[in-house]
N, C-alpha and C positions, 0 to 999 in steps of 0.2 A: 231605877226601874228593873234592869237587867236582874239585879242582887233580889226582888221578889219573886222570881220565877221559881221553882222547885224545878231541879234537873230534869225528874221525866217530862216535862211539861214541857221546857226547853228543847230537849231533844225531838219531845213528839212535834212542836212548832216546825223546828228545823228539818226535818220529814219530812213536812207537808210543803215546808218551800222546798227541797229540793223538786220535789215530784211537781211543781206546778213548774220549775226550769224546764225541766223535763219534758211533760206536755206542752210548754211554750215552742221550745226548740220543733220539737218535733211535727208542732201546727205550722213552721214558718223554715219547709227543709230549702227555700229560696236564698236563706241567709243560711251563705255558701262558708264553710271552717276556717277557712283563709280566711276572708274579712272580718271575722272575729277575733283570730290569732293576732291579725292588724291592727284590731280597735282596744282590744281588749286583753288580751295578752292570755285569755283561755280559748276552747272550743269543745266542741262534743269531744273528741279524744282527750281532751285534758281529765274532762269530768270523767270519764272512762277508766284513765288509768286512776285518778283518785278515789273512784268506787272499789278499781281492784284491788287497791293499798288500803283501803279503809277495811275490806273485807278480809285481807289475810291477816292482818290487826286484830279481827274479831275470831279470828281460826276458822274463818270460812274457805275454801278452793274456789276460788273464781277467778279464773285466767281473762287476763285483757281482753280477746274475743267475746267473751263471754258478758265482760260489763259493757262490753259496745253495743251488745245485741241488748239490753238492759235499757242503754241511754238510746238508741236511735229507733227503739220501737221492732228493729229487724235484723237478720246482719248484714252488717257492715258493707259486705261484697253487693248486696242488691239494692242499699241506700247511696252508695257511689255511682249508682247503674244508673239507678231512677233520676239523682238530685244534683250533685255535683259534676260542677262543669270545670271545663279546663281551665287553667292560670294562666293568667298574664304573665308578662315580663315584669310589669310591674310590680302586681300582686306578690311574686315570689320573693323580689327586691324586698318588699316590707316585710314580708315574714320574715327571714334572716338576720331581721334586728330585731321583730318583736320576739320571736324562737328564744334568741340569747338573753331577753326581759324574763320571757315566762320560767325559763328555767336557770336561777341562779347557781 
């Protein structure tokens, strides 16, 4: 199935899911980056810095700041304000293994 797709097609598809990640995350700022790093071994910063590496790839200037303000609707400094809450002792425990998952 994959092999009948035409590239633009492809690509234009994979657009549209990112950008439905995108506004998912961003309807549900209760799922906290931690818990995700935990479950899943990404987060909104993940996807951040991979918009900003996918854009200097394209020769576009868009510094990390920049794709976080992109992914999180806002920046960054007043999505932390609004959403995220403190860590656990726990919570931190598990990132420290999933951190060394996500990034081989």
């Amino acid at each position: 199935m994959k092999d009948e797709i035409d590239e633009n097609t492809r690509k234009e598809i994979e657009a549209q899911v990112f950008r439905k990640l995108v506004d998912h995350l961003r309807a549900y700022p209760e799922v906290q980056n931690l818990d995700m790093m935990n479950l899943a071994y990404f987060c909104r910063n993940c996807l951040s810095k991979w918009y900003a590496g996918a854009a200097a790839e394209a020769g576009v200037k868009l510094d990390y700041e920049q794709a976080r303000e992109i992914v999180y609707g806002m920046p960054y400094a007043e999505y932390k304000q609004r959403h995220q809450r403190e860590a656990t002792p726990e919570q931190l425990e598990k990132y420290a293994v999933a951190e060394k998952k996500a990034t081989p």
